[in-house]
N, C-alpha and C positions, 0 to 999 in steps of 0.2 A: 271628377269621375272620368275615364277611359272605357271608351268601349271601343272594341275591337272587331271587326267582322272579318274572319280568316277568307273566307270563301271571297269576297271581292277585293279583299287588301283596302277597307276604309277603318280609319282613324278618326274615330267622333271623341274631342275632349269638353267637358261639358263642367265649367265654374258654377258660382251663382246663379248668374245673371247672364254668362252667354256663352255662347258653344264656338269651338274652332273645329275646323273637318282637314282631312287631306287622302288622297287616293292614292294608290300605285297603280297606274294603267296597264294596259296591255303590255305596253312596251318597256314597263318597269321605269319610268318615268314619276316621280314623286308629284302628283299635283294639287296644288291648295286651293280646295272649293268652296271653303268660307270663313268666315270670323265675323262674328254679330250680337245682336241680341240672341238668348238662347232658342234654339228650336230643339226638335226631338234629333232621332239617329237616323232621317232621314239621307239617301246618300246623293248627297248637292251635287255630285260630280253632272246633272243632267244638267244642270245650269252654264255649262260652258258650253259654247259654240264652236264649231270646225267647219272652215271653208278654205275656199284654195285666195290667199293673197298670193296677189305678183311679188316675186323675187323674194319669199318668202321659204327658205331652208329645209328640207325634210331631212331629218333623221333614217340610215341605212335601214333600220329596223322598220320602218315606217314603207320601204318600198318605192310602190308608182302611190301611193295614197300625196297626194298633193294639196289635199286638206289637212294633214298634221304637221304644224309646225312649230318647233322649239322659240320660233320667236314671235308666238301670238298665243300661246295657253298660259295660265297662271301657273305657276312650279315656287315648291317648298324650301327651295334652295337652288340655285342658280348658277350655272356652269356658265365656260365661256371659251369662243373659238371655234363651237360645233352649230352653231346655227341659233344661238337666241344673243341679239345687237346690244338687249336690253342689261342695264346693271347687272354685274356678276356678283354673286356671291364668294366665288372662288376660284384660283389662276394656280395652276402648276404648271414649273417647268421641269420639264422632265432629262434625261441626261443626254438626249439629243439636239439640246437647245429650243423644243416647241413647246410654246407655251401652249396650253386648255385645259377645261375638267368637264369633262361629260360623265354624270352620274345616273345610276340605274338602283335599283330598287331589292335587296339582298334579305329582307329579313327584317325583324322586330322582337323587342321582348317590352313588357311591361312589368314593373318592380312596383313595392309598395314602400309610401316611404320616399322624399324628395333627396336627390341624389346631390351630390357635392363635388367641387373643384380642388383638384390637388394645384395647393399655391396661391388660389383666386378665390375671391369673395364669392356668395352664393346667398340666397333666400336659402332658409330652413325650413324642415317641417316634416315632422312623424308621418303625422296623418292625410301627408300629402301621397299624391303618388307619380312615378314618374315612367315614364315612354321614352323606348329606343329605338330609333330608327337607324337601320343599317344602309348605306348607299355603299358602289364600288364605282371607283373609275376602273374598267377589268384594264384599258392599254396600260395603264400609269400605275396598275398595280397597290391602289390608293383605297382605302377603307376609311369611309369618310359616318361618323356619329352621332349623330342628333339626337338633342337632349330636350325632353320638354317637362318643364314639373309643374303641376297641376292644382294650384292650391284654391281647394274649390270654393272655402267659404271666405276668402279673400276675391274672390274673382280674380282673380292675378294668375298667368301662366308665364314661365320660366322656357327660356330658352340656351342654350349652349351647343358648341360642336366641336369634337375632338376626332382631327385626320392621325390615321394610321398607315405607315407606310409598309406593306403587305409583300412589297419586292427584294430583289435582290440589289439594286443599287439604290445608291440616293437619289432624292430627290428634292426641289426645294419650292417652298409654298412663297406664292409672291403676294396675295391675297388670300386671308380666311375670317370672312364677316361672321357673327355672332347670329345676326336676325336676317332674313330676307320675308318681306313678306307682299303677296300681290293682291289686287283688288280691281274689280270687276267692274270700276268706276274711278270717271280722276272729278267728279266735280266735288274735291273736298280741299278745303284748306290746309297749308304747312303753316305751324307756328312754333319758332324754333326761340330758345332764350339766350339775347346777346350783348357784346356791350363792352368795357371796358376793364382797367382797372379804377376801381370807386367809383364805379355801376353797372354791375354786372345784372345779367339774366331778365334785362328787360323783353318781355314780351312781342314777336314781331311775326304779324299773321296778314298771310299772301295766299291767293288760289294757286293752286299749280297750273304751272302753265306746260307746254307742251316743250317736250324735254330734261335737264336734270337740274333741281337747286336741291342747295342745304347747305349745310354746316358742316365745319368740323378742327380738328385741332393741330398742329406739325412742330406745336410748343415742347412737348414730352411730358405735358399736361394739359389736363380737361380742358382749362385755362380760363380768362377772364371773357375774353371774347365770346365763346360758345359753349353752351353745356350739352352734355350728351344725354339730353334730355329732349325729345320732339315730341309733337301732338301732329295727327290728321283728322280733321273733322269735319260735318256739313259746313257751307257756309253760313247755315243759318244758326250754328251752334252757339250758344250760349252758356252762362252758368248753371239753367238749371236745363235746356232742352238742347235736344241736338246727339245723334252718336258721335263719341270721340273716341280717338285710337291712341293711348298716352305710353310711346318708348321709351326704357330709360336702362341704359347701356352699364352695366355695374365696371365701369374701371377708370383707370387714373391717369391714364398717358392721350399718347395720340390717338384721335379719335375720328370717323368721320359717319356722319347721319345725311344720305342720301335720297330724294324721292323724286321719280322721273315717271311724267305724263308721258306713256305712251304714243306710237303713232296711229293706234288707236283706240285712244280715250280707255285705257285702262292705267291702273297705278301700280308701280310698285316702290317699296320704302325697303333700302339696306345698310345698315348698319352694325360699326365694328372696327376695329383696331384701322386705323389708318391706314393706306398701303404706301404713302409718301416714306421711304427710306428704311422698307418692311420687307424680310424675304428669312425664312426660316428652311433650313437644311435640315431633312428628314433621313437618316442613314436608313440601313433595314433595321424593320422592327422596331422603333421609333415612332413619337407620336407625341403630335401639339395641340394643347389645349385654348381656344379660344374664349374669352370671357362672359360669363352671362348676359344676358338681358332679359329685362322683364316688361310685360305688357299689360296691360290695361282697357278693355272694352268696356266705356259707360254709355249706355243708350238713356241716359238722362243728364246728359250736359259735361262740363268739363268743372263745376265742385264736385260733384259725386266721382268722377276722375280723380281728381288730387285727394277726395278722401279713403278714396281704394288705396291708392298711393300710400297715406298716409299711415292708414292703420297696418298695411303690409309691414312697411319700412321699419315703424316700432318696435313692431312684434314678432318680425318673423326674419330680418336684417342685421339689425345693431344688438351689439352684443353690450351691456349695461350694467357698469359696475356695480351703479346705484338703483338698479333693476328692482323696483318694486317701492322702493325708499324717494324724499324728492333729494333732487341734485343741491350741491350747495349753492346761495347766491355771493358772486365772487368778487373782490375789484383787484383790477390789474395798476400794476403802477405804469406803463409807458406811458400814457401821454402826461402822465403825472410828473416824470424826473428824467424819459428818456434816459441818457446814459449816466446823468450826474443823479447820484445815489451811493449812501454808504446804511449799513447797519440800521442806526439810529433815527436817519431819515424813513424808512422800508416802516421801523415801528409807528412812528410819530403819526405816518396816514394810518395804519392799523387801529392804534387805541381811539385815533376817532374814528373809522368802519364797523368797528365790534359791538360799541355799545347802539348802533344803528339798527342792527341784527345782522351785518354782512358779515358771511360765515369760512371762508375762502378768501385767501391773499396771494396774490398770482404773483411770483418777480419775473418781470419780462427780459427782455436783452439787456448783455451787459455786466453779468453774473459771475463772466468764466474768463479763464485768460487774460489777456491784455486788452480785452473788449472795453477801451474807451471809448468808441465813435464803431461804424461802420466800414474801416477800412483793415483792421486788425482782429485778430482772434478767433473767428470760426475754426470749428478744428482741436481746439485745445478744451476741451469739454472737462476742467477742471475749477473749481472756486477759487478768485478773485480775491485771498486773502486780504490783501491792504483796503479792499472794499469790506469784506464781508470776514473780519478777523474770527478765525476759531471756524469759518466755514460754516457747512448745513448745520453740522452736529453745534455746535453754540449758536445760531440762526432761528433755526426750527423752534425749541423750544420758547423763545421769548413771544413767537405768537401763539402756541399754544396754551399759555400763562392769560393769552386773552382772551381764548375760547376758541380758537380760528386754527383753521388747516391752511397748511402750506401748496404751493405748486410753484414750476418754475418753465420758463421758453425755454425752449432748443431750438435749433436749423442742422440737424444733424446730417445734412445731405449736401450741407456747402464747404466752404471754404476759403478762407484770405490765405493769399500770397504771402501773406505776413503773417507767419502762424509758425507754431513748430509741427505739425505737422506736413505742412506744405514743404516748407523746408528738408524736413528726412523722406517726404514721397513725395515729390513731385509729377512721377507719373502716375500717379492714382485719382487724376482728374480728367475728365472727360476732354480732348484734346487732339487738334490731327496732325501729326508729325509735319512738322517745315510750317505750318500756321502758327501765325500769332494770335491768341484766342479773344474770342471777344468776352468782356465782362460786362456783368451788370452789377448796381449795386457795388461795385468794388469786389467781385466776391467770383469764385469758379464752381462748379460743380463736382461734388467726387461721384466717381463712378462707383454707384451701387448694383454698378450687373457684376462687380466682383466679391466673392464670396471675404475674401481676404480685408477688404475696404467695410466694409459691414459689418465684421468682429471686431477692428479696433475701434470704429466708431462705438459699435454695440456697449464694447469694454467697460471703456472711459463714462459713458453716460448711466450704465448700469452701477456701477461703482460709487455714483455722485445720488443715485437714487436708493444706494443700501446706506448711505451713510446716514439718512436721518427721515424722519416721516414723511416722507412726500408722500399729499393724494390725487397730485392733479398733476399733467403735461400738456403744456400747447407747443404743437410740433407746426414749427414753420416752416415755410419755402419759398423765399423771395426772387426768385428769378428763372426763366426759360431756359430751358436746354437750347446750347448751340455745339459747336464744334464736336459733335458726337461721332465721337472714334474710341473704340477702349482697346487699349493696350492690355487685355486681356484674350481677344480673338483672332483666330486668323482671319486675314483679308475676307476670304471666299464668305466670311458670318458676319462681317460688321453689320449687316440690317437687320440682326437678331438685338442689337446691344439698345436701343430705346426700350424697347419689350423687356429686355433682357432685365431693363433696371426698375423697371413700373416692378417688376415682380420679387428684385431686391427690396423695393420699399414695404410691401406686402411681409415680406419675410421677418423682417425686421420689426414692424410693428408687430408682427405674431409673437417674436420673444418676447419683447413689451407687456403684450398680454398673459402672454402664459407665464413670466418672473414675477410681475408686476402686476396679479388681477385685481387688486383693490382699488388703480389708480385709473384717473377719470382721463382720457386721453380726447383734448378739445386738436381737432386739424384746422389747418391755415394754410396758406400760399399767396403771400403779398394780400392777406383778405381772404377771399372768395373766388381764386384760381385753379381750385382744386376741390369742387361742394359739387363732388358725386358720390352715386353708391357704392362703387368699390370702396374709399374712403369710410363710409359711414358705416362699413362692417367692420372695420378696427377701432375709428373713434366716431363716438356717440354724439357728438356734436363737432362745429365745423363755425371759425369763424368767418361770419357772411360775408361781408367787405371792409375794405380799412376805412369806410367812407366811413362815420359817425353820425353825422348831421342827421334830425331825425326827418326831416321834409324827406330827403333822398332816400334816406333809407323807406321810405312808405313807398315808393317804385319797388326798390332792391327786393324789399322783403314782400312785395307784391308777386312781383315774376318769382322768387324762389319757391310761394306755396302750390303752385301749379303742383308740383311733384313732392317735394322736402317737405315734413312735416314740424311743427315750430319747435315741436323738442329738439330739433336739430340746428336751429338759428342760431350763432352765436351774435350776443347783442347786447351793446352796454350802452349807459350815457354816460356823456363826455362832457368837456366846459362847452360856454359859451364865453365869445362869439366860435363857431365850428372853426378849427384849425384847417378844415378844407375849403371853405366857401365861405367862410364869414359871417355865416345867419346864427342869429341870436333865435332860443327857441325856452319857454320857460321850461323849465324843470318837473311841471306835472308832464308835459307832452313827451320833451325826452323820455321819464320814464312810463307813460302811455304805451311810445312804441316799443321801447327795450321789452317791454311784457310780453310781446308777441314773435320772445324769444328764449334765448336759453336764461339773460337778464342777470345784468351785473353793472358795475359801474367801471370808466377807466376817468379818474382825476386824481388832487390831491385834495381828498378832505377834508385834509385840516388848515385847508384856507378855503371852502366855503362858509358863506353865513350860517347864523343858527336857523335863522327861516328856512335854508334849504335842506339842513340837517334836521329837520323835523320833516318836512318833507321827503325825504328822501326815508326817511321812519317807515312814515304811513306807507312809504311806496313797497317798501322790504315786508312789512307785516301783511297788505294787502296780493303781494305776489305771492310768500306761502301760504295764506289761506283759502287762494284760491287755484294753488300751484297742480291740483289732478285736473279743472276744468282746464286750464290751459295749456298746458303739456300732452294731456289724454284728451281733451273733447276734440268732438270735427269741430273743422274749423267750413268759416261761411268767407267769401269775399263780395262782401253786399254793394262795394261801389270799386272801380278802376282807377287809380289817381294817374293815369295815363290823358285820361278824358277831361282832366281840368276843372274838375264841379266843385262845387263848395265844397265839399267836406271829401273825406278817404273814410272809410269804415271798414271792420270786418268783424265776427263771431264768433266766439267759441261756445259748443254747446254740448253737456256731457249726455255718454252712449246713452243713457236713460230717460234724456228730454228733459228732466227736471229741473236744470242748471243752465244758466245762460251766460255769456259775459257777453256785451256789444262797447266796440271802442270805435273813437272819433277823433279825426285831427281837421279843424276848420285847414282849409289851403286857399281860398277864394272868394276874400268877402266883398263887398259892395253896399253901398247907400241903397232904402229902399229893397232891399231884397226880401223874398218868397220866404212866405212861413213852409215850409217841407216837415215830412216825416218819414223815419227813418224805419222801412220795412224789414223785416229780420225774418232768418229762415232758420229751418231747422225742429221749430218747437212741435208740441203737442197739441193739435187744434182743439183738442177736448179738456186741456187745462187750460188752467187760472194761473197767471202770475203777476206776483209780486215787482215792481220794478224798484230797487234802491230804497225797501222799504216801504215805498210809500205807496202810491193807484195802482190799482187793480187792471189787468186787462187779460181777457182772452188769448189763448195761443193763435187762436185762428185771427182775429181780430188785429193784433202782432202786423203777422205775415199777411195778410191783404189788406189793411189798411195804412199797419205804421204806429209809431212811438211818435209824438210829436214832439218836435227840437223847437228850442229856442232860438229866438233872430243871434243870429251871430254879431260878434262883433269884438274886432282883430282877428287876423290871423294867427296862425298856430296855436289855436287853442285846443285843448283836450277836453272829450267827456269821456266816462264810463256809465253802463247802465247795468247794476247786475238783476237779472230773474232767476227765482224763484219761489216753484210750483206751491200751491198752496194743497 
């Protein structure tokens, strides 16, 4: 809900569970008076303070008043150059070479109905509503737009901001953040999720301290390192107590998530498109759209955070082929044949997958071109005849004969040197004249900020997807943007071309969808280089990390539920011993954790045992039948495997409390160890359930006592417990 008070210019937006305000002062100044648990339309603005700090800036408008200063009140958005030191929001230069933006207060309209980005991912929603805020820089001739959308029964509000250039010359934006937001107190925690490739988004929480930390990206993606995903919270926050403030930036490039304590002990957090190698030329009349971000106030801890998150993301984000139906459960052949593979080998793991119930057959790299190895073939996005004789169209059919749908990998954004494409364009890859480029992977980047580079790719992969039933696409991206120069701009725009191309890849997968709506489009990026929400509004799942191993993956997939919801996990089991680290893990726990994802397998089949092909049975039959609890319930994170304790566990519990799933992987056993029980959240204090069939316990009885565990003994072992209600 919005309410609007014309007469003082206050802006009260009011979710579920908690209210956001903002003012236009006297001076036409945007200021932001609170964000919290919910109150009424009371107008918070009396809660800021004004005194005169030393060497503290006053605004012309402001006079001899020596108590108003730009750089000691909280504001909605954040100029820079006129008198506030702190984090800007936003940098024009204008065509006299001075960089600032001082913005003032022009106007509002409220719309019914959540508003949308031309080109950029966005929340949805009818019955949302949304709020416009007008600012001007009058020197700079600059109309700047704030978007907020207001989705009440989600608790979730929506942010965006699109500059309009209102002058007669150009001008060029050097910075334009998504979110700014201030806070009238720094004693809360940053917890940003970071890490590597094969392990990413591990969890990493610090006080603020006086001055600026955070995160961010200069990859041309999210990246493995840092996700544009931050939390601010009490220090005393926990999973179920504590207010937390959950950002989470919807886009796919460079990024950066900013929060700076004050010099006096106030906070502010800004985040948004990176400004390392970013500068966009606004001619007249022109106008740039910066990316959403979405927010999060839980005043009861940081699960009810991730499950706001959660049910958001689902339902009001990712658009879903399989939208109401369950997904299929899939196995991929790479680490099964890697690149040696023909025809008859692709079936041979098949006919023993199908009668398993595994419903989905992925062919990963390898498929197209002269793609023997990793050093040849990106780029030629056509079938591999001598591999795969007769193509999709004689392919396709032989697994459908066994009940199974087909899918296949792409990297449609790279490129070998050794390609015929590279070949006839060589300057159609991201490149700076007189450098010799760096690669990764053996492999270059095309540049998709060009419209031209986009259709041929488009073409060829469209072409390979009409020729026979595909319902599945795992779109990969193995490597960093470097030498970013495209020979499609002039000089004066090269720090338009990173942006330029996050929104070629957008584009792109948009035709995907709109040619192709039946097909299930899983994203990747060497893993889990690219597991944000711009991404998860084209495809509906996202593989987490190339890590396998399921210990690690209990971290991975630990920091990813903070925000991502498990319908979004992509997660298989692999052999043993793990191709990364060597641990041996049995076959119920692999597929234990895989559950607490999208859940498929990557091996060759038909050389496990039949003990684990029974196993792997029950694992296939017990995932769809329990496949709405896990996909759709909130999920619970009841221990930390950061902390080292016996066991890792978590929950999944459907919207109705009737249905439970609780999962467990011992990690830390020992001689002599403590009988424990395993408290569970979520349930219905006033039912009765059932646990695996058998004793009876209370919901309330559950959750403040506990499920009694058995002494362990070895490590990686699995349990599941299912409840329910009687």
């Amino acid at each position: 809900m919005i309410a609007y008070d014309k007469n003082i210019n206050l802006f009260t937006l009011h979710t579920r569970s908690t209210t956001y305000q903002m003012k236009a002062d006297q001076y036409g100044v945007l200021l932001h008076t609170y964000y919290g648990p919910r109150t009424g339309n009371d107008d918070l603005h009396r809660l800021i303070r004004y005194a005169d700090r030393g060497c503290a800036p006053n605004p012309d408008e402001a006079g001899l008043d020596r108590a108003y200063s730009l750089d000691t009140i909280p504001q909605e958005y954040s100029g820079c150059g006129v008198g506030d030191f702190r984090l800007p929001s936003m940098e024009l230069e204008l065509p006299n070479g001075s960089r600032s933006a001082s913005l003032r207060y022009t106007g509002c309209e409220v719309r019914q109905g959540k508003y949308a980005l031309e080109g950029l991912p966005a929340f949805r929603g009818a019955e949302a509503e949304t709020l416009v805020i007008y600012l001007e820089d009058a020197a700079a001739q600059v109309q700047v737009e704030l978007y907020y959308g207001v989705l009440e029964e989600y608790d979730l509000i929506t942010r965006a901001v699109r500059v309009v250039n209102r002058g007669g010359q150009s001008v060029r934006l050097c910075q334009c953040a998504s979110l700014c937001l201030d806070f009238p107190r720094s004693d809360l925690d940053l917890i940003t999720f970071d890490g590597c490739h094969m392990m990413e988004r591990c969890p990493d929480r610090s006080p603020l301290r006086s001055g600026v930390q955070g995160v961010g990206s200069v990859r041309g993606t999210a990246s493995h390192q840092h996700n544009p995903f931050v939390v601010l919270c009490e220090h005393d926050a926990n999973e179920d107590y504590g207010i937390c403030y959950g950002a989470m930036l919807l886009y796919s490039g460079g990024f950066q998530a900013l929060a700076e304590r004050s010099q006096y002990d106030n906070a502010r957090l800004v985040m948004g498109i990176n400004p390392y190698h970013f500068t966009w030329t606004l001619a007249p009349g022109e106008s740039f759209t910066a990316p959403e971000a979405a927010l999060v106030c839980s005043p009861r801890g940081l699960g009810q955070m991730s499950r706001q998150f959660h049910r958001a993301i689902r339902e009001r984000l990712i658009q879903d082929p399989f939208e109401g139906q369950r997904r299929p459960v899939l196995i991929n052949n790479w680490e099964a044949t890697y690149f040696n593979f023909n025809a008859d080998k692709l079936v041979e793991i098949a006919k023993t997958a199908a009668p398993l119930g595994i419903e989905l057959f992925v062919m990963d790299d390898g498929w197209f071109g002269a793609r023997n190895d990793d050093n040849r073939g990106l780029g030629d996005w056509w079938v591999n005849q001598e591999k795969l004789p007769g193509a999709l169209e004689a392919l396709v059919p032989r697994f459908q004969e066994l009940g199974m749908r087909f899918g296949i990998w792409i990297e449609p954004e790279m490129v070998n040197e050794d390609s015929q494409l590279y070949r006839e364009h060589p300057d159609w890859v991201l490149h700076i004249p007189g450098r010799a480029p760096a690669r990764c992977r053996n492999q270059l980047v095309l540049d998709f900020s060009r419209l031209e580079v986009r259709q041929h790719v488009y073409e060829q992969i469209s072409a390979v997807l009409s020729s026979a039933d595909v319902s599945y696409i795992k779109w990969d991206m193995n490597r960093s943007l470097t030498d970013v120069w495209s020979a499609g701009l002039p000089p004066e725009r090269q720090g338009e071309t990173y942006h330029r191309y996050v929104l070629g890849v957008y584009e792109m997968l948009g035709w995907l969808r709109r040619d192709f709506p039946h097909v299930l489009i899983e994203g990747c990026a060497g893993g889990g280089g690219r597991f944000d929400g711009g991404m998860l509004y084209y495809t509906p799942q996202i593989w987490c990390s190339d890590n396998t191993d399921a210990i690690d993956r209990l971290r991975i997939q630990y920091g990813t539920s903070f925000c991502y919801p498990v319908s979004t996990v992509g997660a298989h089991v692999s052999v043993v011993p793990n191709e990364e680290n060597g641990r041996v893990t049995p076959m119920e726990t692999r597929g234990v954790v895989a559950m607490a994802g999208t859940f498929g397998y990557e091996m060759d089949l038909s050389k496990t045992s039949q003990e684990d092909q029974e196993i792997i049975r029950q694992q296939v039959a017990f995932f769809k039948e329990h496949y709405d609890l896990i996909q759709r319930g909130d999920y619970y994170r009841l221990s930390d495997p950061f902390q080292n304790g016996p066991y890792t566990a978590w929950e999944h519990v459907s919207p109705d409390r009737r249905e439970a799933l609780a999962s467990l992987v011992t990690c830390n056993t020992h001689a002599a160890s403590s009988f424990l029980n395993l408290r569970l959240k979520g349930l219905d204090p006033e039912l009765s359930y059932r646990v695996n069939g058998g004793d009876v316990y209370s919901g309330a009885a559950l959750m403040a006592a506990g499920y009694p565990l058995p002494l362990f003994y070895g490590e990686y072992q699995s349990m599941q417990f299912y409840l329910e209600a009687l």
